[in-house]
C-alpha positions as CSV (number, residue, x, y, z in Angstrom):
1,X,0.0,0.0,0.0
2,X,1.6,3.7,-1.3
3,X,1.9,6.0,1.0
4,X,-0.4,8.6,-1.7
5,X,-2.9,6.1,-0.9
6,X,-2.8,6.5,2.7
7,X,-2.8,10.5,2.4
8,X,-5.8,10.3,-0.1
9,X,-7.9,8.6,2.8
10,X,-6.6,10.8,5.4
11,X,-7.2,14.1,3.0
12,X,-10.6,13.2,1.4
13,X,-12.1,11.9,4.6
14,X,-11.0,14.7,6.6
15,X,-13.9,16.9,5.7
16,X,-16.9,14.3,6.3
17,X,-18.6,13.1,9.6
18,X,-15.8,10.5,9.9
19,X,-13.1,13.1,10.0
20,X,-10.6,10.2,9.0
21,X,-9.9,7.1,8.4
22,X,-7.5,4.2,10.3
23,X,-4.9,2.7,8.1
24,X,-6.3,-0.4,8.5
25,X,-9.7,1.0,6.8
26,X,-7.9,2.7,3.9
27,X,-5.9,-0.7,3.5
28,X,-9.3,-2.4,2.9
29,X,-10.3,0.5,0.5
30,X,-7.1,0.1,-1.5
31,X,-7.4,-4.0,-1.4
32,X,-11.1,-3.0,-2.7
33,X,-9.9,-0.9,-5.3
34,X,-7.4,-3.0,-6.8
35,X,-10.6,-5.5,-7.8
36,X,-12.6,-2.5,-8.9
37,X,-9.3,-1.5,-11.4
38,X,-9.2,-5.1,-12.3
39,X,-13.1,-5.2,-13.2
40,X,-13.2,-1.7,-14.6
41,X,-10.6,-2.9,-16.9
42,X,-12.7,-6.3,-17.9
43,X,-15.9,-3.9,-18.6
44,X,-13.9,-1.1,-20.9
45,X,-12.4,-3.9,-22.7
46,X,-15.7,-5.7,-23.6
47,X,-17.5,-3.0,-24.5
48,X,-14.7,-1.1,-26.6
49,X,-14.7,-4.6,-28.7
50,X,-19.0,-4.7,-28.5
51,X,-19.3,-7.5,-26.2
52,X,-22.5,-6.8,-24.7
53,X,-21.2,-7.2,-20.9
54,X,-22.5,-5.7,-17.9
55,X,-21.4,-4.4,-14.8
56,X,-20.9,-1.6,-12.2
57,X,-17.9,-0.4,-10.4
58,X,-19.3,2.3,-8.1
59,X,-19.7,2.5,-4.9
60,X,-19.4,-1.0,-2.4
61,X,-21.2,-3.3,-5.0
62,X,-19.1,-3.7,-7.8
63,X,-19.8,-6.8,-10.9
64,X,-18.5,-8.2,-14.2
65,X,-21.6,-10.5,-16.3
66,X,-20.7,-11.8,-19.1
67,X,-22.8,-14.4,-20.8
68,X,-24.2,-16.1,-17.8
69,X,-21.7,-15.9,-15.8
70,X,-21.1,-13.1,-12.8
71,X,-18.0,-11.8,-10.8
72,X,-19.1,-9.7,-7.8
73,X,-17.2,-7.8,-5.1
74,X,-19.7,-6.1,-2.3
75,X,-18.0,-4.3,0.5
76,X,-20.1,-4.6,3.5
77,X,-19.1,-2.3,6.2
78,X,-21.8,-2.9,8.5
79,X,-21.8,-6.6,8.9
80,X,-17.4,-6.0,8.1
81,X,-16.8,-8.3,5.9
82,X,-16.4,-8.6,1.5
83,X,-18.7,-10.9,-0.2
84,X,-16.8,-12.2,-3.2
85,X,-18.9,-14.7,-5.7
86,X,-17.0,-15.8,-8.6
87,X,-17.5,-18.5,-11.3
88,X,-16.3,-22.4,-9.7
89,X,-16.5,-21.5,-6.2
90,X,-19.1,-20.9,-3.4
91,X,-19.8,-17.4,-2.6
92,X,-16.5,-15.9,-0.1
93,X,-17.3,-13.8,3.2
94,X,-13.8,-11.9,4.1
95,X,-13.6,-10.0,7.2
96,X,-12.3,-7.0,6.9
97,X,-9.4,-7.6,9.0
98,X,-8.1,-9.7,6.2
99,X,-9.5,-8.4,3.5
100,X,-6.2,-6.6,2.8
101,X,-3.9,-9.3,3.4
102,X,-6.2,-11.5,0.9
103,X,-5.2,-9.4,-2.3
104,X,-8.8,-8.8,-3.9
105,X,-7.2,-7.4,-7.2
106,X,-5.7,-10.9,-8.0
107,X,-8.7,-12.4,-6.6
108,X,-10.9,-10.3,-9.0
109,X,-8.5,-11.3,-11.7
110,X,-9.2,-14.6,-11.6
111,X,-12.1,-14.6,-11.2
112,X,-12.4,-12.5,-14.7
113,X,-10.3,-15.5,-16.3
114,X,-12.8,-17.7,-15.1
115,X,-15.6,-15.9,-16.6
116,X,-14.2,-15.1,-19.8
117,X,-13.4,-18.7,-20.5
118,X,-16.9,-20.2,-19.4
119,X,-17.7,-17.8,-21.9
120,X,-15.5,-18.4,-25.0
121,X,-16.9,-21.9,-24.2
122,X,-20.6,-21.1,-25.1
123,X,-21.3,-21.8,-28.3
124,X,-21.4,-19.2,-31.1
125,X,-24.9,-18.4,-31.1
126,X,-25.0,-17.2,-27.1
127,X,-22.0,-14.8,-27.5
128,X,-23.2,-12.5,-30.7
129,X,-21.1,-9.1,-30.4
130,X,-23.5,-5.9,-30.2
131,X,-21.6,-4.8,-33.2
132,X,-22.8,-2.3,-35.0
133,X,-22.9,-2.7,-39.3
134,X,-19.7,-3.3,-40.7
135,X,-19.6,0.8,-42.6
136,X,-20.2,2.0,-39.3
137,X,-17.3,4.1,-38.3
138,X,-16.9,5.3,-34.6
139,X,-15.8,8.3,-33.8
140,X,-13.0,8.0,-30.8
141,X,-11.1,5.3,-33.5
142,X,-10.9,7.7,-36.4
143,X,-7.1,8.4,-36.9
């Protein structure tokens, strides 16, 4: 964990009811954040390449679906633990205590390889890209 990281907690909580947060709170929130980058990434990519995937990556619930599969971090800081459910396992309850020693970015990751290959393994028909017609020329690629 960067020390940047640790200031960003202690500067952007400063000014709410909390008025900061303990290092072992912003470790979570980093550990948290490395699955959200890890997801984030897994979404842009699909739907840069129109692969209709869905997902969220604000706030404590963040998700990955594709096909019929789901990835799916929740942060719950009342109960103080992080639901994980993720393709081949049974769905993971981490107290926050080890939350950050359990390294929920490489969790996250494969969890995303998990998904992506139950769904290259669908047949044809059940993964159709939402591309648009072939002439169709989107703006952010034109050179």
């Amino acid at each position: 964990m960067g020390d940047w990281h640790q200031k960003l907690a202690r500067d952007l909580v400063s000014e709410t009811a909390a008025g900061f947060v303990p290092g072992e709170a912003a470790a979570v929130e980093i550990a948290f954040g490395e699955a959200r980058s890890a997801i984030t990434y897994a979404l842009e990519l699909a739907r840069a390449h129109h692969i209709p995937a869905a997902g969220n990556v604000s706030g404590d619930g963040i998700w990955l679906q594709l096909g019929d599969g789901r990835v799916r971090f929740l942060l719950n800081r009342r109960e103080g633990n992080v639901t994980v459910l993720r393709p081949g396992h049974d769905e993971t309850r981490i107290a926050l205590a080890d939350a950050a020693k359990a390294d929920l970015g490489k969790m996250a990751r494969e969890a995303i390889d998990a998904l992506v290959a139950a769904w290259r393994a669908l047949p044809i028909e059940s993964k159709r890209q939402s591309a648009p017609p072939p002439d169709f020329e989107e703006e952010q690629t034109k050179g």
